[in-house]
C-alpha positions as semicolon CSV with decimal commas, in nm:
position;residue;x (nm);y (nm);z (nm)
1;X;9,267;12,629;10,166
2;X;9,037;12,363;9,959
3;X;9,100;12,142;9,687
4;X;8,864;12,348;9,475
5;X;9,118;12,663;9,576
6;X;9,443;12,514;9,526
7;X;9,361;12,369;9,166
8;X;9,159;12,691;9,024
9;X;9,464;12,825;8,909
10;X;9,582;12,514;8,745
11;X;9,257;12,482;8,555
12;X;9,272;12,884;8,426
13;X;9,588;12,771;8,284
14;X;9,466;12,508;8,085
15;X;9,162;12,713;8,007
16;X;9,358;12,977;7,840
17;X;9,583;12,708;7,661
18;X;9,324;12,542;7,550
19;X;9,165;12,919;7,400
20;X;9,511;13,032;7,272
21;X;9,522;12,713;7,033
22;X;9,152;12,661;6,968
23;X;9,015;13,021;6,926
24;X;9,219;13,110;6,626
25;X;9,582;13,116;6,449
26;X;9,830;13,239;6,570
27;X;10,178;13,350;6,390
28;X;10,031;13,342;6,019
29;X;10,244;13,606;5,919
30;X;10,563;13,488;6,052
31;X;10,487;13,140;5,901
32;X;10,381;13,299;5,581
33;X;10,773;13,456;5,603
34;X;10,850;13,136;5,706
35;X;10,715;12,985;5,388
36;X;10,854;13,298;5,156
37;X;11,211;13,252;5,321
38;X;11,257;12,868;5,305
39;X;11,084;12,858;4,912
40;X;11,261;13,144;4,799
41;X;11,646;13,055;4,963
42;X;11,565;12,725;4,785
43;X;11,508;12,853;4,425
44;X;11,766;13,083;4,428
45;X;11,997;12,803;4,548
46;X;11,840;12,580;4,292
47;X;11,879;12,792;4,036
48;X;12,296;12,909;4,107
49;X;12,380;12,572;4,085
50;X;12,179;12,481;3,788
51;X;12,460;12,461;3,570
52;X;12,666;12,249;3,789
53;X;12,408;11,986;3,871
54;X;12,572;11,681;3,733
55;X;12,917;11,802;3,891
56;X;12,686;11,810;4,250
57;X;12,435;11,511;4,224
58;X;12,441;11,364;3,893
59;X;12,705;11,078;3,732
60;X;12,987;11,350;3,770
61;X;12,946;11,332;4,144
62;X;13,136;11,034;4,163
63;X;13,403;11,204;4,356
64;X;13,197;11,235;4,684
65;X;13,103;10,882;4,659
66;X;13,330;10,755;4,949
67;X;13,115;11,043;5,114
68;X;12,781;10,933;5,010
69;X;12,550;10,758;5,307
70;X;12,307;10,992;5,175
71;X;12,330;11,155;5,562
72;X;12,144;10,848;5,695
73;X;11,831;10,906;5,563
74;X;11,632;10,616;5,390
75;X;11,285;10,641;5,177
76;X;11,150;10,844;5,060
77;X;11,413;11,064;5,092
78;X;11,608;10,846;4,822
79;X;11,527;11,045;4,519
80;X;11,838;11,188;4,444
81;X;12,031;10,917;4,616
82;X;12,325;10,731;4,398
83;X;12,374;10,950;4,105
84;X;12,054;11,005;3,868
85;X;12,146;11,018;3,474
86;X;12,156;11,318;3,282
87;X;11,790;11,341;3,198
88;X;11,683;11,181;3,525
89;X;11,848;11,443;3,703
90;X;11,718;11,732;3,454
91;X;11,395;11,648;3,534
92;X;11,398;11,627;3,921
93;X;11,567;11,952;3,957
94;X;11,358;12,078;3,718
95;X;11,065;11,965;3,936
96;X;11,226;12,083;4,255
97;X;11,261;12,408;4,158
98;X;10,910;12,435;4,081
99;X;10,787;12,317;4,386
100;X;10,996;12,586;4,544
101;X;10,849;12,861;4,324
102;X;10,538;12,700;4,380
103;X;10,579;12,747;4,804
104;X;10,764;13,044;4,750
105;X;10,389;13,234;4,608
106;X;10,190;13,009;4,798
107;X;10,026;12,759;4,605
108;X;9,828;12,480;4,731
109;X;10,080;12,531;5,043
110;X;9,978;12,204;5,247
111;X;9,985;11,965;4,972
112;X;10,292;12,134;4,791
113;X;10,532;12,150;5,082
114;X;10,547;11,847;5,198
115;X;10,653;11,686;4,826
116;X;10,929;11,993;4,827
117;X;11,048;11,873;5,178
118;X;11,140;11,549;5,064
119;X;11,237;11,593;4,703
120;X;11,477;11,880;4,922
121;X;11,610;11,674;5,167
122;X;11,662;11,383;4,896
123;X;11,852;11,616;4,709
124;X;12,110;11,792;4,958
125;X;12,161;11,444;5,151
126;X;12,304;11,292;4,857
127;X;12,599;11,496;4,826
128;X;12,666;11,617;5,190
129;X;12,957;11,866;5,063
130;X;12,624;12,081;4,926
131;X;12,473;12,165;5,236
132;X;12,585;12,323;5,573
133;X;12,416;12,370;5,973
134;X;12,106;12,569;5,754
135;X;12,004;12,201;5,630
136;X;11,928;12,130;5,979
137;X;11,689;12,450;6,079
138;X;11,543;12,370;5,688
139;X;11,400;11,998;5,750
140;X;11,321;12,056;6,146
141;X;11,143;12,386;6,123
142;X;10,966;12,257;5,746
143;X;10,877;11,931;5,908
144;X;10,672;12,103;6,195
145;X;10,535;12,372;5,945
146;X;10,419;12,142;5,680
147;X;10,070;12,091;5,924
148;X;10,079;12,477;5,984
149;X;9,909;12,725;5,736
150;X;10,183;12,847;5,587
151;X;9,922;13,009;5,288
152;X;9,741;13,188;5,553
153;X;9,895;13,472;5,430
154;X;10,089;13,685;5,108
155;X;9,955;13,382;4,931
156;X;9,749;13,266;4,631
157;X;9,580;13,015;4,865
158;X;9,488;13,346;5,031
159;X;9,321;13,490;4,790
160;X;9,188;13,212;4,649
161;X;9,039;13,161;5,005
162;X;8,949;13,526;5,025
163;X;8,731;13,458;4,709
164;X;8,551;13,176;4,815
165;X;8,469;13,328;5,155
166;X;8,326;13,620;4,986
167;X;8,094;13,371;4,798
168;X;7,998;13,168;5,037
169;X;8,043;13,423;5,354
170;X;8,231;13,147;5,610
171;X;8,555;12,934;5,504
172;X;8,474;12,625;5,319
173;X;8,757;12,409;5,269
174;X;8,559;12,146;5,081
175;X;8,439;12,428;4,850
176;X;8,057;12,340;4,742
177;X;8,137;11,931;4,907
178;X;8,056;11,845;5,244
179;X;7,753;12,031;5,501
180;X;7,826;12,297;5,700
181;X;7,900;12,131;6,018
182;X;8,177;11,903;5,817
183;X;8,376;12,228;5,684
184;X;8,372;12,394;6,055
185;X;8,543;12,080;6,192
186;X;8,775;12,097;5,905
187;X;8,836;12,480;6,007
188;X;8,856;12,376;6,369
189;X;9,081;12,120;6,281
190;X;9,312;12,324;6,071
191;X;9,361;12,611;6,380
192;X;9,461;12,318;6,633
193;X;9,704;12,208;6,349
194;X;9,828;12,534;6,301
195;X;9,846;12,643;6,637
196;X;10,022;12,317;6,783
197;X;10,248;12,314;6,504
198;X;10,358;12,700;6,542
199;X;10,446;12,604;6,903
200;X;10,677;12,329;6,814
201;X;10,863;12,503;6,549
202;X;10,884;12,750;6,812
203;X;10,992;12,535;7,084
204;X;11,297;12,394;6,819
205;X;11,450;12,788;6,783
206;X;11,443;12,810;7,170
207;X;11,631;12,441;7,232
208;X;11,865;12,552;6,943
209;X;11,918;12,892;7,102
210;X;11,982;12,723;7,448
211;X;12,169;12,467;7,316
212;X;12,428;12,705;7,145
213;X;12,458;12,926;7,423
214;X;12,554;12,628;7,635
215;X;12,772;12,495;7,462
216;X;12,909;12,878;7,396
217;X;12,935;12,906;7,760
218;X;13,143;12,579;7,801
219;X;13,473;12,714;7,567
220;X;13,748;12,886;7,712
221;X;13,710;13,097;7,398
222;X;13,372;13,239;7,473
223;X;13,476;13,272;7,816
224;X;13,772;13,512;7,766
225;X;13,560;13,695;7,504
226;X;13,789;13,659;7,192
227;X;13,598;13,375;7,049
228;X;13,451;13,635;6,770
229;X;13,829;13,673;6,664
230;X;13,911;13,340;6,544
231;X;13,633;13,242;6,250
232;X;13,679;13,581;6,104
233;X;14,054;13,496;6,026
234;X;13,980;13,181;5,808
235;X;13,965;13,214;5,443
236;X;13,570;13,042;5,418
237;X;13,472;13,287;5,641
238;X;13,613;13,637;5,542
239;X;13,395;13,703;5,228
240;X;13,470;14,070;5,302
241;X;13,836;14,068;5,438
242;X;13,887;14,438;5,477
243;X;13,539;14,421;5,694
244;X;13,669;14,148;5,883
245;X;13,966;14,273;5,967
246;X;13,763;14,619;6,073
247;X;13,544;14,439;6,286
248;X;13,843;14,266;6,515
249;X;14,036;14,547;6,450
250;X;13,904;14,694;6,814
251;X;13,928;14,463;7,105
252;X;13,638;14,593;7,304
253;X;13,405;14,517;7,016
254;X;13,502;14,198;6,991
255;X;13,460;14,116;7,353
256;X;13,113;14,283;7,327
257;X;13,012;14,067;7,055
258;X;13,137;13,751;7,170
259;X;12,949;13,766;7,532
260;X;12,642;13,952;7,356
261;X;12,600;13,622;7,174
262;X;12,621;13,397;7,422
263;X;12,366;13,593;7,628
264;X;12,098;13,663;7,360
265;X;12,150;13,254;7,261
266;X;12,139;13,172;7,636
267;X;11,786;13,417;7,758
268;X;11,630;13,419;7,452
269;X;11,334;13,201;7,568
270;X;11,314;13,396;7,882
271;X;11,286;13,733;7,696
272;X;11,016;13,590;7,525
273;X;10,753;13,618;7,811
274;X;10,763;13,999;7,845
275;X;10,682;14,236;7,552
276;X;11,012;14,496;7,596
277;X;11,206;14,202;7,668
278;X;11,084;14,003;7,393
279;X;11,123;14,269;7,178
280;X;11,519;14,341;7,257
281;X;11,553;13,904;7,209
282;X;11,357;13,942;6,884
283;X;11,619;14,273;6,753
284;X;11,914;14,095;6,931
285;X;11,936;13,770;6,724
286;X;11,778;13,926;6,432
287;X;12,131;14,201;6,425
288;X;12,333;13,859;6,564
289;X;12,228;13,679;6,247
290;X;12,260;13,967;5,984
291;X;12,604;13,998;6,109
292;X;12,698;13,617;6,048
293;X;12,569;13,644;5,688
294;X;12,772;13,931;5,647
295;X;13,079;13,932;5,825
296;X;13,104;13,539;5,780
297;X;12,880;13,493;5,407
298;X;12,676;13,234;5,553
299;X;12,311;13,393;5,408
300;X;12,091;13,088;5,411
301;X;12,208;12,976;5,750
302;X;12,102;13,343;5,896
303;X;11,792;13,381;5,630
304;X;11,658;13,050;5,758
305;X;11,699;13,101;6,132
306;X;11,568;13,455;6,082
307;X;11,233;13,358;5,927
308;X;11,185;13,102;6,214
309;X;11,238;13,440;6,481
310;X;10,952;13,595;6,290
311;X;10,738;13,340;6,496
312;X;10,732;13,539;6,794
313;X;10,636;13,843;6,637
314;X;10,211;13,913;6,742
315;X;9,990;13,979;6,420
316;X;9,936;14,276;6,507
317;X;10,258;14,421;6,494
318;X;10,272;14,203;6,107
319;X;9,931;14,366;6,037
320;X;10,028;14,744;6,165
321;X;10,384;14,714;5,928
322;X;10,120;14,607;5,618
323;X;9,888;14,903;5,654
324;X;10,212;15,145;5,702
325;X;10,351;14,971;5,384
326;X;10,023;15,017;5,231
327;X;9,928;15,332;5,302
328;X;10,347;15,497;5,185
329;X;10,261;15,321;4,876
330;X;9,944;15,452;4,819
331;X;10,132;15,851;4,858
332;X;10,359;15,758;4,624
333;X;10,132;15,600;4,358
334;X;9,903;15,922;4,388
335;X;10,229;16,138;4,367
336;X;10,291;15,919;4,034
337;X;9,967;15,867;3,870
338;X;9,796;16,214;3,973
339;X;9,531;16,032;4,068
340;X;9,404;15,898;4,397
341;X;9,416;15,515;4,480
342;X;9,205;15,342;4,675
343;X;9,398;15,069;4,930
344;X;9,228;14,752;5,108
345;X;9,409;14,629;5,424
346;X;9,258;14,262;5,385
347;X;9,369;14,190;5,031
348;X;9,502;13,819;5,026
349;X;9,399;13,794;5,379
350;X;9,176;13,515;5,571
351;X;8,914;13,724;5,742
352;X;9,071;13,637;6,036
353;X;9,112;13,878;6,391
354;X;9,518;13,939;6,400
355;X;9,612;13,937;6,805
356;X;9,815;13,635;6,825
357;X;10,132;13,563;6,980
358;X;10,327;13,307;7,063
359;X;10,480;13,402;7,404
360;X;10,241;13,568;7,686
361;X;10,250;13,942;7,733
């Protein structure tokens, strides 16, 4: 066999890498979820503990002091560090929770995020009793995500974009500024962005999901298969006690559940590389989660990590779902109105071919 032989395949590989981040971008639906998810979980928990504020992170916090390292961080995720006064602290939060309206519709997504990363992180580090394990997916996941285009998508950077590509017919990112040649590079550079930070945020979910299933795998707990049991019978964790105690009440089911978990956690990234087995991963820790924000009230923790799984889901299947949703509505609006309604598939939509996935078929 020759050199030229034995390497071929090695250089189709990169080839293909090299298309799959360069040609165009991949997962802007399930960062646009990604976006909607993180923003929206944010303002509503901005806006339940609105009243309590100064109890949480203002002067009244003083009782968490011996707790406060502000969870190691330093600058600039300081804002919130120390106790702010009344007013300081009313206007921060009040800021906050704009920015998370203001990523939650999409709005000037990659220079908006970032500022609501921090000013988030700043916030929930300074009292640590505020946050829980969700904190963690929040910052990683965000962190990756804030080079990604998160307004790709369900946005008004999308249609805003959508407008100025129907005036100008090809993406300009420096609007009427810069030749022709300068906003392709800017394009270009965008889908590398995009692309290289989907694959990190998706690399993060599959260490995480590895991670836990190893450490799953290691308790005498999970072994036996009653590990399920024992959360469910603490107070913080039985939100619903009568569905608790229904869902130990049978031992095979919680045997099933308890090694389910720590095979789903455990093969996830492998199920990714087929498209029935990714599919069964994708449903598997997408019913795993539901049932932890359930069965154990821990929403944000599953409504984070369940965003983050809509990374593996292709375009496509995000685009087919839209033009079902579209067209049911459209029945029901003529059924309403008497009248028929007319229905655009690309509305607040990059014109943008939707075949990308993250894992190979």
């Amino acid at each position: 066999m020759s050199v030229t032989a034995s390497v071929r395949p090695a250089r189709e590989l990169g080839e293909r890498a090299l298309a799959w981040v360069s040609d165009r971008r991949r997962a802007t639906y399930g960062s646009a979820l990604v976006r909607i998810a993180f923003g929206g979980g944010a303002l509503v928990f901005l806006l339940t503990h609105l009243p309590n504020r100064e109890y949480l992170w203002g002067q009244a916090a003083r009782w968490a002091a011996p707790l406060d390292d502000n969870g190691g961080f330093e600058a600039p995720f300081t804002v919130f560090a120390g106790g702010l006064g009344s007013v300081q602290l009313t206007v921060a939060y009040v800021v906050l929770t704009l920015l998370a309206a203001l990523v939650t519709v999409g709005w000037r997504s990659r220079w908006v995020t970032p500022v609501f990363l921090v000013l988030w992180v700043s916030l929930l580090e300074s009292n640590p009793l505020t946050g829980d394990q969700s904190d963690n997916i929040f910052r990683i996941l965000l962190l990756y995500l804030c080079f990604a285009d998160l307004g790709g998508r369900w946005s008004l950077d999308a249609r805003r974009r959508a407008r100025a590509v129907a005036r100008w017919g090809v993406p300009r990112p420096f609007g009427r500024f810069g030749s022709e040649a300068a906003n392709a590079r800017a394009v270009q550079l965008g889908t590398l962005l995009h692309n290289f930070a989907i694959v990190m945020a998706g690399a993060q979910i599959c260490l995480i999901y590895v991670a836990s299933g190893l450490y799953k795998a290691q308790g005498l707990r999970w072994q036996d298969g009653t590990a399920i049991y024992y959360p469910l019978q603490l107070s913080h964790y039985r939100p619903w006690p009568w569905l608790a105690d229904l869902l130990v009440a049978n031992p095979f089911m919680v045997a099933a559940v308890t090694y389910f978990s720590v095979f789903i956690q455990l093969f996830f990234p492998l199920m990714l590389l087929q498209r029935w087995t990714r599919i069964i991963a994708i449903l598997g820790v997408f019913a795993m989660h539901t049932g932890i924000a359930v069965a154990m009230g821990l929403p944000f923790f599953s409504l984070f990590i369940m965003a983050g799984d809509c990374l593996f889901v292709r375009d496509a299947t995000f685009a087919a779902i839209e033009r079902q949703v579209r067209r049911r509505t459209s029945r029901l609006a003529r059924r309403v109105r008497g009248t028929p309604v007319a229905v655009r598939d690309d509305v607040g939509a990059e014109p943008q071919r939707v075949d990308g996935e993250l894992a190979p078929r």
